[in-house]
C-alpha positions as CSV (number, residue, x, y, z in Angstrom):
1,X,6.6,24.9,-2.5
2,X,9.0,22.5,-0.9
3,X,8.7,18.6,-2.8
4,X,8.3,15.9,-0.1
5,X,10.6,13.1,0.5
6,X,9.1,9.8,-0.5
7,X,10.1,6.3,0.3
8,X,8.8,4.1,-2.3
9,X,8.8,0.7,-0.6
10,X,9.1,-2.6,-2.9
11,X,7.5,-5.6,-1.1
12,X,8.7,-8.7,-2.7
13,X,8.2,-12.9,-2.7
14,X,8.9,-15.0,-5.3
15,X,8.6,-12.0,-7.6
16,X,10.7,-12.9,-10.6
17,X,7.5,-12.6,-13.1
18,X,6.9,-8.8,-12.8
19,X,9.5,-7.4,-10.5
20,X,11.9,-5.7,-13.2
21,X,9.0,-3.3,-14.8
22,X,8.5,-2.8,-11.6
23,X,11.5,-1.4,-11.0
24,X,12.1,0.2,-13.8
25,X,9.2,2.2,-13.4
26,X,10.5,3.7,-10.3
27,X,13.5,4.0,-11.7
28,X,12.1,6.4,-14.6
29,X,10.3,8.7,-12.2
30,X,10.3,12.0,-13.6
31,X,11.3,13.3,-9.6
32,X,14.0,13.3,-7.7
33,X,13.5,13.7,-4.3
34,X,12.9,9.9,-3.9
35,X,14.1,7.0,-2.2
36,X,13.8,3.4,-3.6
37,X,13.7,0.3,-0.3
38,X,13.1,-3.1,-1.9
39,X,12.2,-5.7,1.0
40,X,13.1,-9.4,0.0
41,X,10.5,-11.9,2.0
42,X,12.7,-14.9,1.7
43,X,12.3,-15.3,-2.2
44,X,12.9,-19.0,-3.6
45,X,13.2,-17.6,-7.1
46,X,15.7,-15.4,-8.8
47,X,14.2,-12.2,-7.0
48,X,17.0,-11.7,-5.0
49,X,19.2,-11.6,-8.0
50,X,16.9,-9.3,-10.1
51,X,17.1,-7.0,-7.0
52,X,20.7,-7.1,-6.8
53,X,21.0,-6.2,-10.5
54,X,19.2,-3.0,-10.2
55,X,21.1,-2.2,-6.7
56,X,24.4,-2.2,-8.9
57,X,23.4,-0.2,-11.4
58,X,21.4,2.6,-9.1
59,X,23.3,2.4,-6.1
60,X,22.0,5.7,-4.8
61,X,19.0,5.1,-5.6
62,X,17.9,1.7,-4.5
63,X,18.3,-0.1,-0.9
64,X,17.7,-3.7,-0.8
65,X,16.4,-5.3,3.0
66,X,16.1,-8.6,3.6
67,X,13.4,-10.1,6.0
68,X,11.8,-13.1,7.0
69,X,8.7,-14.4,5.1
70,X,6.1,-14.3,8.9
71,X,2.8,-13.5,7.7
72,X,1.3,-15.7,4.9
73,X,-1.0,-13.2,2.3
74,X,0.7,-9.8,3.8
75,X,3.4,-7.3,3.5
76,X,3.6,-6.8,7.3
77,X,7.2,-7.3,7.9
78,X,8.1,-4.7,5.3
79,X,5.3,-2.8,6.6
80,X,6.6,-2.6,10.0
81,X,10.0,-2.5,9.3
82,X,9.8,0.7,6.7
83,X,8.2,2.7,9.2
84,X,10.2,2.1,12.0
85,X,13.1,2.4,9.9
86,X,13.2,5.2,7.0
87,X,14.2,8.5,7.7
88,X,12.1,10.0,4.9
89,X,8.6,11.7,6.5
90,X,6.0,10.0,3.7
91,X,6.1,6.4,2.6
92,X,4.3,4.7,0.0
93,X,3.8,0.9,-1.2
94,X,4.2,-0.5,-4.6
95,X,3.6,-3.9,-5.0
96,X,6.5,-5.5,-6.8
97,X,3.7,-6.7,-9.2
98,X,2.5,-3.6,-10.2
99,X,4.2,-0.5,-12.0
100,X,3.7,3.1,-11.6
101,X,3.7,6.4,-14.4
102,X,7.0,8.3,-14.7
103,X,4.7,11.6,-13.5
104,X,3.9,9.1,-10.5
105,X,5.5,10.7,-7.2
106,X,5.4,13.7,-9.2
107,X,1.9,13.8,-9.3
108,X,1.8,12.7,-5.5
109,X,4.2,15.4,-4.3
110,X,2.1,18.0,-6.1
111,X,-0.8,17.3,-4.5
112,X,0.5,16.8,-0.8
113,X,3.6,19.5,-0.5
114,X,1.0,22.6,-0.5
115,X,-1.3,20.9,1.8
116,X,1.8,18.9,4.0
117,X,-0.2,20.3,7.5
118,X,-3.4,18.7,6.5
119,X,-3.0,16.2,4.4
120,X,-1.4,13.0,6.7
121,X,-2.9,10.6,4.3
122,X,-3.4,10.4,0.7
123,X,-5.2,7.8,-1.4
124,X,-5.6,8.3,-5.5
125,X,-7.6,5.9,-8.0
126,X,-5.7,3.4,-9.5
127,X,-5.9,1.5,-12.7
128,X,-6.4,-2.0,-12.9
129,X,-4.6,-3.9,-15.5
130,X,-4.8,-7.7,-17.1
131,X,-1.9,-8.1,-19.1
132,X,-1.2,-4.7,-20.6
133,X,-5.1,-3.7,-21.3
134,X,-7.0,-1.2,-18.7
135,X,-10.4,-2.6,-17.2
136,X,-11.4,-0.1,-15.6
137,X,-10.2,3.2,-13.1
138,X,-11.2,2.4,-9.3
139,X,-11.7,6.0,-7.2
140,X,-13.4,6.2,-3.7
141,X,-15.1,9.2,-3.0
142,X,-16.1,10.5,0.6
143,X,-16.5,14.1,1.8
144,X,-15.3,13.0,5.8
145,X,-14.4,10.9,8.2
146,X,-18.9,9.4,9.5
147,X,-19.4,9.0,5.4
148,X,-16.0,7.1,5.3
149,X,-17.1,4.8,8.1
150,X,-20.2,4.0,6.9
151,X,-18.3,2.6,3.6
152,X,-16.2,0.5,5.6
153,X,-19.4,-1.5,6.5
154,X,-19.5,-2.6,3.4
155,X,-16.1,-2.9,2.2
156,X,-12.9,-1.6,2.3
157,X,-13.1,2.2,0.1
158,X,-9.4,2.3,0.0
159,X,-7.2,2.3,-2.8
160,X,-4.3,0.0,-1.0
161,X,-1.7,0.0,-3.1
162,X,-1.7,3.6,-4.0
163,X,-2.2,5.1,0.0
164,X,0.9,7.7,0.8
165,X,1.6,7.6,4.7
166,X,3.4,10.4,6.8
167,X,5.2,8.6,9.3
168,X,3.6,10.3,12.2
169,X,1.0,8.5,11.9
170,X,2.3,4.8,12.2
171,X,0.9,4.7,15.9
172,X,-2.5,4.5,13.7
173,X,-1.5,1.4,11.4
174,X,-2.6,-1.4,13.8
175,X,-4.8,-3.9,12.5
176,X,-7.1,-3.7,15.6
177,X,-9.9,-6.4,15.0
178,X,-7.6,-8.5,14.3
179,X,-5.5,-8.3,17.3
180,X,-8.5,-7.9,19.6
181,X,-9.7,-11.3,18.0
182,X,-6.5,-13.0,18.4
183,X,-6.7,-13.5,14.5
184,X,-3.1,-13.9,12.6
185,X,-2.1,-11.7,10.1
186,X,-2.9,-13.3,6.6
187,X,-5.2,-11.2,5.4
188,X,-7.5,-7.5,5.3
189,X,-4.6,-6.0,7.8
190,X,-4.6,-2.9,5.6
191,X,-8.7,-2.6,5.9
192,X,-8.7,-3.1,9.5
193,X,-6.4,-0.5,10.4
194,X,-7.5,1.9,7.9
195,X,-10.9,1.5,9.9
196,X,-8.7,2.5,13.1
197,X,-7.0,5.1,11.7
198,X,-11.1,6.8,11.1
199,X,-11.3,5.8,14.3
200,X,-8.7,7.8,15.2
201,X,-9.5,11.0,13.6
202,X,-7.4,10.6,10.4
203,X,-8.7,11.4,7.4
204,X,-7.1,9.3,4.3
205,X,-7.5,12.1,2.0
206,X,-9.5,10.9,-1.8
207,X,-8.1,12.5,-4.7
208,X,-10.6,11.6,-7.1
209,X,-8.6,10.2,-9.8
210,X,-6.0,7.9,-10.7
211,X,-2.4,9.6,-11.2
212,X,-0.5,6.7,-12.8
213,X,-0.7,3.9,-10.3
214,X,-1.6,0.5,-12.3
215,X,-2.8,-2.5,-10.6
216,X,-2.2,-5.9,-12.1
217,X,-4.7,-8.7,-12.3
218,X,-3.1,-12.6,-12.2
219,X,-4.1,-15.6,-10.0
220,X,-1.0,-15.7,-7.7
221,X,-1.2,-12.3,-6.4
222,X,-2.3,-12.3,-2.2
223,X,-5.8,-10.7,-2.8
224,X,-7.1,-13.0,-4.6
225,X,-5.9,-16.0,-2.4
226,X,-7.8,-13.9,0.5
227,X,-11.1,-14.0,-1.7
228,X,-10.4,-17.4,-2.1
229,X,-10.1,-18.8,1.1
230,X,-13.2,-16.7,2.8
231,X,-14.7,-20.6,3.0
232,X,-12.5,-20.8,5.8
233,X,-12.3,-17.2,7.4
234,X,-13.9,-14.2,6.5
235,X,-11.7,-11.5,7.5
236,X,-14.1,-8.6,6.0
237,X,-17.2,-9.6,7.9
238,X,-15.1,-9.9,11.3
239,X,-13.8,-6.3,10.3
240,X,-17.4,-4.9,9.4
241,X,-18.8,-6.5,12.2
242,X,-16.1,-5.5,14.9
243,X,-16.0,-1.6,13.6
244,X,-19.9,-1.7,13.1
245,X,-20.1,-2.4,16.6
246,X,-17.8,0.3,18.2
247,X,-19.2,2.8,15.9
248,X,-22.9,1.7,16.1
249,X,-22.8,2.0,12.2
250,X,-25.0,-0.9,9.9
């Protein structure tokens, strides 16, 4: 069994709080057939020098980018850039306030390398974390592509941060309701398009539990400011109601 090469992407902004365990936990990965890209979004705090740090210590190991801060609530830029930029076939995203298991990409490349023809998509449970105590294990379970659909009416049943792309199918990843409804790009991108990539044919395989992704709970992180501003847009009811519609799904 051949191991897959993995980009592990680093989206960063003003990240100073939590990006070194971050870091260090990709640093620690008990694998080696990985590639570390930190983006900086035009950080105001000492991010860029935290990032700098670890690029001088692991300078084979870690690739710094910097990129300007476009969408408010999002990771598109590094999105867009990774894909049309790494050389590596799978990518994965790990929020810079996060922090992964050393058996992480392990774990990953185990489950995807003897299944690398069918498996174009991968999505594990994740942990989710306030301070340093588990609340609870988050894992979506669907048997195919219609009982996928029919979840996205009412909410997104993706794990986000722990999704593993192939590059091949970046043609997929457009947020298509939001385009189509001339909406900008500040938040539920990664719902929307995970809608089109169903509609699309591609399955986002569920492993159905967590391998050592850990999710961490705090009041500046962009999800919550999305929950918090649905008073003035509700991005997940445009979603529902745009994919419900082209699928004829309630």
């Amino acid at each position: 069994m051949n191991n897959i090469e993995i980009s592990a992407i680093v989206p960063c902004y003003n990240s100073e709080k939590h990006l070194e365990r971050c870091l260090k936990s990709l640093i620690n990965q008990e694998y080696d057939n990985y590639k570390i890209v930190a983006y900086d979004n035009e950080s105001t705090d000492s991010t860029p020098e935290i990032l700098m740090s670890y690029k001088e210590k692991y300078p084979d190991k870690i690739s710094i980018i910097d990129i300007p801060n476009i969408y408010r609530n999002s990771y598109r830029e590094a999105f867009e850039h990774a894909f049309e930029n790494v050389e590596t076939d799978y990518l994965t995203f790990i929020a810079s306030d996060d922090y992964v298991s050393k058996e992480y990409l392990k774990s990953i490349s185990e489950i995807i390398s003897p299944r690398k023809e069918t498996i174009k998509c991968l999505q594990t449970g994740i942990s989710i974390m306030l301070d340093d105590f588990e609340q609870a294990t988050q894992v979506y379970q669907y048997k195919n592509i219609e009982e996928f659909k029919r979840l996205c009416m009412q909410r997104s049943p993706v794990n986000t941060p722990s999704v593993v792309y192939h590059k091949e199918i970046y043609r997929y990843l457009k947020p298509v309701a939001h385009l189509d409804n001339r909406k900008e790009l500040n938040g539920a991108e990664d719902y929307d398009m995970f809608c089109n990539l169903a509609d699309n044919g591609v399955f986002i395989y569920p492993f159905p539990k967590s391998v050592g992704y850990y999710y961490q709970l705090h009041e500046e992180q962009c999800t919550w400011a999305v929950h918090s501003e649905k008073h003035i847009f509700d991005y997940d009811l445009m979603i529902q109601e745009y994919w419900g519609h082209r699928w004829q799904v309630q």
